[in-house]
C-alpha positions in Angstrom: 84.2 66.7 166.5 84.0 63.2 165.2 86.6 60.7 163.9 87.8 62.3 159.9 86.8 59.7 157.5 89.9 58.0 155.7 90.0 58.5 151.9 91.8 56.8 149.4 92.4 56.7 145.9 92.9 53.4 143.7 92.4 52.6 139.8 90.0 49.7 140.8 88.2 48.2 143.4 87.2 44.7 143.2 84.5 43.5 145.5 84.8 40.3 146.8 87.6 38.0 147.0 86.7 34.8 145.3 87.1 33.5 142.0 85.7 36.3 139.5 87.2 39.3 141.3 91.3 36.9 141.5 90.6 35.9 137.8 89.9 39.3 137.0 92.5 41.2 139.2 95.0 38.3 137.9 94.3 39.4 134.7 94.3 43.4 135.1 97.9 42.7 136.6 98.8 40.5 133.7 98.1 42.7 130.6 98.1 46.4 132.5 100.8 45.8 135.6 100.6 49.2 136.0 96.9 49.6 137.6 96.5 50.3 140.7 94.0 47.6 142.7 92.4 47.0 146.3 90.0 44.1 146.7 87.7 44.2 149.0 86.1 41.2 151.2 83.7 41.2 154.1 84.8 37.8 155.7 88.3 37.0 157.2 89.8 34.6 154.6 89.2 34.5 150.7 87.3 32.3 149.0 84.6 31.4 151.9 81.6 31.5 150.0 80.5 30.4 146.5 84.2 29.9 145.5 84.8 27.3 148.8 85.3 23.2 147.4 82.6 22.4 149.7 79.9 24.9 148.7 80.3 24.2 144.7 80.7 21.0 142.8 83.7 21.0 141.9 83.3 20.1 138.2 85.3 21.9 135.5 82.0 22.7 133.5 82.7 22.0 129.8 79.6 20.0 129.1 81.4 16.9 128.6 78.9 15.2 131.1 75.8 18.4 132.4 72.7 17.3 130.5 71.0 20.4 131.3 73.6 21.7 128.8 72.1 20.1 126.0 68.2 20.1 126.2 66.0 17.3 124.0 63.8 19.3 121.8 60.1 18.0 121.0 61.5 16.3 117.3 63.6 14.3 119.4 66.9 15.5 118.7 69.4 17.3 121.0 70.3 21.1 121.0 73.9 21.3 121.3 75.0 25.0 120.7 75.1 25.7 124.6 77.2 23.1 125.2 79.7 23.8 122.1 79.9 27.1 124.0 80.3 26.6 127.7 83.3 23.9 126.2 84.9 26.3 124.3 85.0 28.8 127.3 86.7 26.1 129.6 89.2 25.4 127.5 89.9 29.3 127.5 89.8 28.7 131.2 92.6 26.1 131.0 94.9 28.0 128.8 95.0 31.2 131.0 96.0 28.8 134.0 98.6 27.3 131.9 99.9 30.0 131.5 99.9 30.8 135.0 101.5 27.5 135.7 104.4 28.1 132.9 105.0 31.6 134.6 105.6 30.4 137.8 102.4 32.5 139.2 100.4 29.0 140.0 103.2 26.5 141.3 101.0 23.2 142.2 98.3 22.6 139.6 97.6 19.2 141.3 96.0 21.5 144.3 93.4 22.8 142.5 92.5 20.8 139.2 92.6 17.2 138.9 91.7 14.7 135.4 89.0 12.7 136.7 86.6 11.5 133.8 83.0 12.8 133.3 80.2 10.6 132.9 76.5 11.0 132.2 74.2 8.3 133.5 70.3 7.7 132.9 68.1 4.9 133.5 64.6 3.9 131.7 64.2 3.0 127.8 63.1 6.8 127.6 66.1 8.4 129.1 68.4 5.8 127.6 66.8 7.1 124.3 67.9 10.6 124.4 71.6 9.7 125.7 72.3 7.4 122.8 70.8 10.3 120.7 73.2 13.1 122.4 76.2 10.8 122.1 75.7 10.9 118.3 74.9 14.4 117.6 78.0 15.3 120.1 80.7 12.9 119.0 80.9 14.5 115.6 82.3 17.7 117.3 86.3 18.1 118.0 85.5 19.3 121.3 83.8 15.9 122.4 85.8 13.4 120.1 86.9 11.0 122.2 83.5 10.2 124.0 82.2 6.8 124.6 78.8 5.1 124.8 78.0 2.0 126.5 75.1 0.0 127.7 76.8 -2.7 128.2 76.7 -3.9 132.3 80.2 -5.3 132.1 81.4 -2.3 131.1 79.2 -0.3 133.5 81.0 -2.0 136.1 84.2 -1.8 135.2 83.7 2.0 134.8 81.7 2.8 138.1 81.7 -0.4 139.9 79.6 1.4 143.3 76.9 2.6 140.8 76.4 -1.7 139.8 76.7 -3.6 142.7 73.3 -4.7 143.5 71.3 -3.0 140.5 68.4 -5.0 138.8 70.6 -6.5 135.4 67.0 -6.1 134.1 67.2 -1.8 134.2 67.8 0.0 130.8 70.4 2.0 132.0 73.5 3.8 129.8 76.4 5.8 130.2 78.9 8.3 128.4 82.4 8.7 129.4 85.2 11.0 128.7 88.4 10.8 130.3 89.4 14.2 130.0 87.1 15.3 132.6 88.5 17.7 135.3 87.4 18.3 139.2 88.3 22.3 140.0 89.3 23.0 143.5 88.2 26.6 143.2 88.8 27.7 146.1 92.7 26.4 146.2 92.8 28.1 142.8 91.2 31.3 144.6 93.7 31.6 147.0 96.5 30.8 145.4 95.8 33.8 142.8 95.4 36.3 145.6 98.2 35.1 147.1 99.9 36.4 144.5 98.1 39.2 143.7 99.2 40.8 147.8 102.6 40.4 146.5 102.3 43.2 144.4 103.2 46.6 144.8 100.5 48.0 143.8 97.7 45.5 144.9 95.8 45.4 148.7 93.3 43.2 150.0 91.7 44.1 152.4 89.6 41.6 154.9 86.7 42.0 157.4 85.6 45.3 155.9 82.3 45.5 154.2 80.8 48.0 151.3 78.3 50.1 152.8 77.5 52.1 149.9 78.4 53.1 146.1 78.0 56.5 144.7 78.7 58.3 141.6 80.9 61.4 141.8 80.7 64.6 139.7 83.9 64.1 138.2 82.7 60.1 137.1 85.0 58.1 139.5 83.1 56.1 141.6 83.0 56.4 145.7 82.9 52.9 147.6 82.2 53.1 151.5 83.8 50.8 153.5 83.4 49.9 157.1 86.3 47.9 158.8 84.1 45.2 160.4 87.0 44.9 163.0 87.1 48.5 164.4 84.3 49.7 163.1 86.8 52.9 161.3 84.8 54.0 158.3 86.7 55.0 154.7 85.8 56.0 151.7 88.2 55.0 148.5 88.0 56.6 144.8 88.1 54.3 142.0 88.0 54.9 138.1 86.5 51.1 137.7 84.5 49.2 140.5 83.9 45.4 139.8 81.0 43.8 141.8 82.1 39.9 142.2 80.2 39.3 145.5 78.6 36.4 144.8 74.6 36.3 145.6 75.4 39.9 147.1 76.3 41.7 144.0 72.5 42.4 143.2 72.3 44.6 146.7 75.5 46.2 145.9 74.3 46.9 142.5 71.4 48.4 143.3 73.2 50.8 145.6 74.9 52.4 142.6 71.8 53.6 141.5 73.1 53.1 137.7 70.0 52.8 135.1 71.2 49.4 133.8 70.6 47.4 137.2 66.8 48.4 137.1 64.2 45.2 136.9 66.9 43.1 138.3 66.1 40.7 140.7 67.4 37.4 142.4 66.2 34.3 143.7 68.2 32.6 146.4 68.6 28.8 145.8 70.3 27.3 148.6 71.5 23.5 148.8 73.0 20.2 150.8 75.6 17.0 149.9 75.6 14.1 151.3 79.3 13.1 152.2 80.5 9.8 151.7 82.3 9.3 155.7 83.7 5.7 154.3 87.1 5.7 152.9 86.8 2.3 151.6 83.3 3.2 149.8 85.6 6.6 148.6 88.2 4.7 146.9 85.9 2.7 145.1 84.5 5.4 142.6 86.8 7.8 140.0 84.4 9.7 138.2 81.6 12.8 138.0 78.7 11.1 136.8 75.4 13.4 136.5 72.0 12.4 135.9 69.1 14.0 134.8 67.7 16.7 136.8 64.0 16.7 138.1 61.3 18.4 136.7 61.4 22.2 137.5 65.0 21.7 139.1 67.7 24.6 138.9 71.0 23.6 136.8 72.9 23.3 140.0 70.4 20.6 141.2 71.2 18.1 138.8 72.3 14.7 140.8 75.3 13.8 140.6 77.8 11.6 142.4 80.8 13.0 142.7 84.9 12.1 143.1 86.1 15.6 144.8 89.7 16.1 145.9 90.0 18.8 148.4 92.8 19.6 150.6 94.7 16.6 148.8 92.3 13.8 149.9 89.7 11.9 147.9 85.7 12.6 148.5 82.6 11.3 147.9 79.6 13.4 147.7 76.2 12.8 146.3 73.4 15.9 145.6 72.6 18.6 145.2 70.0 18.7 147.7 68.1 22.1 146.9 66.7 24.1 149.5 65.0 27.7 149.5 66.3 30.1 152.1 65.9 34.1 152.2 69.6 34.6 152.4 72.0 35.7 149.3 74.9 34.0 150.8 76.0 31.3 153.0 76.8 33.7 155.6 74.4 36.4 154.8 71.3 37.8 156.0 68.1 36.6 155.9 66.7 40.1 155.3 68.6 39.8 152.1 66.0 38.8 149.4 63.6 41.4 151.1 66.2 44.2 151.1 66.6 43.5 147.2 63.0 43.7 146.2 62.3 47.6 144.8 59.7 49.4 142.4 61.7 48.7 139.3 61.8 45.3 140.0 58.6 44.1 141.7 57.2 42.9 138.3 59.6 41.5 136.9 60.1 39.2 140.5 56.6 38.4 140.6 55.8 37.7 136.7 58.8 35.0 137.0 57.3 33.5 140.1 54.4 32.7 138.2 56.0 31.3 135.3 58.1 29.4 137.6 55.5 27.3 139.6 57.5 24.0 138.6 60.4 25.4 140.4 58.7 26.6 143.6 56.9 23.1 144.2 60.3 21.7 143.7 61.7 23.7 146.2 59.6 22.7 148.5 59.5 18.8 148.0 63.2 19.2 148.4 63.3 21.3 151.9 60.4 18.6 153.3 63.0 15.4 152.4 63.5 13.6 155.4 67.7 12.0 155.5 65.4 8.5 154.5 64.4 10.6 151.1 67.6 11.6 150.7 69.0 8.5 150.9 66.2 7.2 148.6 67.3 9.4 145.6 71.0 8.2 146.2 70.4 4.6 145.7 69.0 5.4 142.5 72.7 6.0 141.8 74.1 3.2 144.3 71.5 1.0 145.0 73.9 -0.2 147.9 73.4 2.7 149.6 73.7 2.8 153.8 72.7 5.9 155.6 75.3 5.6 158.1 78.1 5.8 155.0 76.5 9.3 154.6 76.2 12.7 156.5 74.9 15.9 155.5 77.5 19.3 154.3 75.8 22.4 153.6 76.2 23.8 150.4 77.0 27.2 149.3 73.8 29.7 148.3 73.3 30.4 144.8 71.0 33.5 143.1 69.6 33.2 139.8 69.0 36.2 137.7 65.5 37.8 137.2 65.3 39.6 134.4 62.7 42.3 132.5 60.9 40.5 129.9 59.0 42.7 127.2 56.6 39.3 126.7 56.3 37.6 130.0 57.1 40.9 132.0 59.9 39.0 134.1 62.1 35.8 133.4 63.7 33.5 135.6 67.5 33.0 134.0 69.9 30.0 135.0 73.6 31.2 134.1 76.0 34.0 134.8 75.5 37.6 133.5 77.5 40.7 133.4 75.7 44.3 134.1 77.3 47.5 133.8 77.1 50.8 133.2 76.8 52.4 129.6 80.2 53.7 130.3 82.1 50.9 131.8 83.1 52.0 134.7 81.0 49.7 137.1 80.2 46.5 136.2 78.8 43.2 138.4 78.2 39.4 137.7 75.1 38.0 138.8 73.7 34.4 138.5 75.3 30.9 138.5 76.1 28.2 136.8 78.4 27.5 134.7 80.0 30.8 136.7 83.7 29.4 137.8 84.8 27.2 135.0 84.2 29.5 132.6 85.6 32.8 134.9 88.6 33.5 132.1 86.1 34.3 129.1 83.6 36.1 131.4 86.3 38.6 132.8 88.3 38.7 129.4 84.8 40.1 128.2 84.2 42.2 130.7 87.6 44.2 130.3 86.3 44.5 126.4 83.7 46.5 127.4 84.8 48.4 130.6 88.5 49.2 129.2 87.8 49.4 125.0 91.1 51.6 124.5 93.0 49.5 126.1 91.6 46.2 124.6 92.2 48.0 121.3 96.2 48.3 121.8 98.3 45.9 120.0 100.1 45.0 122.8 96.8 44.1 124.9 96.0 42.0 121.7 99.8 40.7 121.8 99.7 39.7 125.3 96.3 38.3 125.2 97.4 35.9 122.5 100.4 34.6 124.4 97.8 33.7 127.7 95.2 32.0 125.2 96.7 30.7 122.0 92.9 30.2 120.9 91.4 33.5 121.4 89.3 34.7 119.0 89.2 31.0 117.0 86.5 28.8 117.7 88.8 24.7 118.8 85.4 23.1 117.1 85.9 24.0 113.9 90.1 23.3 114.0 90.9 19.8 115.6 94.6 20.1 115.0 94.5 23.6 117.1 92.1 22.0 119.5 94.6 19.2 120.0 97.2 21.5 120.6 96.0 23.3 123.1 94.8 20.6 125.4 98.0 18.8 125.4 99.5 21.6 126.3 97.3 22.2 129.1 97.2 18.7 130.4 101.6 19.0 130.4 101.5 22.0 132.2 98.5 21.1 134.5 99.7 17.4 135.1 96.7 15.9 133.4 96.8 12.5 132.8 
């Protein structure tokens, strides 16, 4: 006779423990304290993988500075809607963790968000063109007031001093700024929300053990294998409400459930590299997230960028993307992992995208042939000052964008975060990427909308959602004063300049 297999019965399971599954448990606890929660990671520490500081960038996406956010269309002008968006869902991301921070649940907002202003940077008449055109169209919104334009050199090197010393004065070359630019630690944030989360009751986490498989039972609860990677002891727990937060895994897991909804999904693994600034004098000498334009066929997470970090309390320096291709889904994954995701439903879909992404794929592979003397090349385009031995390589995390089934193109390649779930609610996952993180709060606020309606309906769900986010359900662009408001409250709370 062999080894019983523990059972176990919980409310909800939360797979993976980095950002989305502690935003989400966070809030669970917050508006229903009640529910009963065990979350469930495969490594032996939270926050390892796309949630770690050095595997993300760091940047509290609100579009004050990502040009991919706000694409030139063929009249020349600037489509701006995406970016009105992704800004309004950060600043719901800053008012749940100021509320965090007033409750005592987050104690040292300096460890995981810091004000550090975001800039946008071009060069060529062209380029400079279409910055002094998005500067314009954006500085009428609330949410950007405040923004400034320069093409001034003087004030170019007053404002990133590394990026002018020993640039041709003869370059077009121009630059936005806004000071109220944040740099996320999100895996300080991560941690510190679990942390909290274990002292509860009626919330486990439970490391080194692994999700072998998720079935359906007759009775609608949902049965999530486990194997503890330690002992190898198999269990099997019982939960009314399984989130999927597993990074580039949560397509594989998905799949397993077998629900209708995950059909004609696929992924495709984008992995990536930094170069890291090893020269504390060169560190000091830069105070800002400037981003350039991204390449040709490049991924949103690719856009260059040189970047003021502040991990584990000390100032960095890194420089990339760098993107690479690898079979894996995450950082520490498998390489059999993009195989093992490929099935009948989504075979079309995987291979119509792949067609219609040719850009992409040469990209992909310019970027994995770069030799450390390209790399450095694309650097001083940014800091023309550039030495190699300032710089060393840090691996990035692994990132999965969405493949979707397309009635017209039979499969499309998408560049964001999405939520799929079952037509009842009581599974769901996120899949994809950028601007993931930043804009957690609003993605699993949403999510709850759908998977727990009766509960979102309740006045005191309502009440107590108010309270977390003064704003929600009111758009800050279209109310200044209320848009005001909230962000000085955020910045006294979270010790924003």
């Amino acid at each position: 006779m062999g080894k019983k297999t523990k059972k176990s019965e919980v409310d909800v399971v939360l797979i993976g423990a980095g950002i989305m599954s502690a935003t989400l448990g966070t809030l669970i606890n917050e508006l229903s304290p009640d529910i009963n929660i065990e979350i469930i990671e495969r490594l032996d520490v939270v926050a390892a993988e796309s949630s770690d500081a050095w595997n993300n960038a760091g940047t509290g996406h609100s579009a004050l500075c990502e040009l991919n956010y706000t694409p030139e269309q063929a009249n020349g002008t600037v489509k701006i809607d995406k970016a009105i968006n992704i800004a309004e869902q950060f600043e719901i991301s800053k008012q749940f963790w100021t509320h965090l921070v007033e409750k005592g649940i987050l104690t040292k907002p300096a460890e995981f968000i810091r004000q550090v202003p975001h800039m946008s940077a071009v060069f060529g008449e062209k380029d400079v063109k279409f910055l002094r055109t998005r500067f314009e169209t954006l500085q009428k919104e609330n949410l950007f007031k405040g923004m400034i334009y320069t093409e001034d050199k003087e004030t170019l090197k007053d404002w990133v001093p590394l990026m002018m010393d020993g640039r041709d004065e003869t370059e077009a070359m121009a630059a936005t700024r806004m000071e109220i630019g944040t740099d996320v630690n999100f895996g300080a944030l991560t941690k510190e929300l679990i942390k909290h989360l274990q002292e509860k009751e009626n919330i486990t986490l439970s490391l080194n053990h692994e999700v072998r498989d998720i079935e359906r039972e007759d009775d609608g609860r949902w049965e999530v294998e486990v194997k503890d990677l330690k002992t190898g002891e198999k269990r099997e727990i019982k939960a009314r409400f399984v989130f999927i937060g597993a990074g580039g895994r949560s397509l594989l897991l998905l799949e397993k459930s077998g629900i209708p909804e995950a059909k004609g999904y696929g992924g495709f693994p984008v992995g990536g590299q930094w170069l890291r600034c090893k020269n504390d004098a060169i560190i000091k000498q830069h105070h800002a997230k400037v981003y350039g334009k991204a390449s040709v066929g490049a991924p949103p997470m690719s856009v260059p960028h040189l970047d003021t970090r502040y991990i584990d309390g000390k100032q960095a320096l890194l420089f990339g993307p760098y993107a690479g291709f690898s079979t894996k889904f995450l950082k520490k994954g498998s390489y059999f992992d993009l195989p093992a995701s490929i099935k009948l439903s989504n075979i079309r879909p995987m291979i119509s995208a792949g067609l219609d992404n040719m850009d992409l794929t040469k990209y992909l592979i310019t970027e994995v042939m770069k030799s450390p003397a390209d790399k450095l090349n694309a650097l001083k385009q940014f800091m023309p000052s550039a030495k190699m031995e300032d710089w060393g390589i840090e691996v990035a995390g692994q990132r999965v964008q969405v493949i979707k089934k397309d009635p017209k193109h039979g499969g499309i390649l998408e560049f964001g975060t999405e939520i799929v779930s079952s037509a009842d609610g009581s599974i769901a996952a996120l899949l994809g990427a950028s601007p993931g993180a930043s804009t957690s709060v609003p993605i699993m606020i949403n999510l709850l909308k759908k998977c727990f309606p009766e509960r979102a309906k309740s006045d005191d769900y309502r009440k107590k959602l108010r309270e977390m986010i003064p704003s929600w359900g009111k758009k800050l662009n279209d109310d200044a004063t209320l848009c005001n408001d909230v962000r000085r409250r955020s910045a006294e709370a979270l010790k924003l300049s």
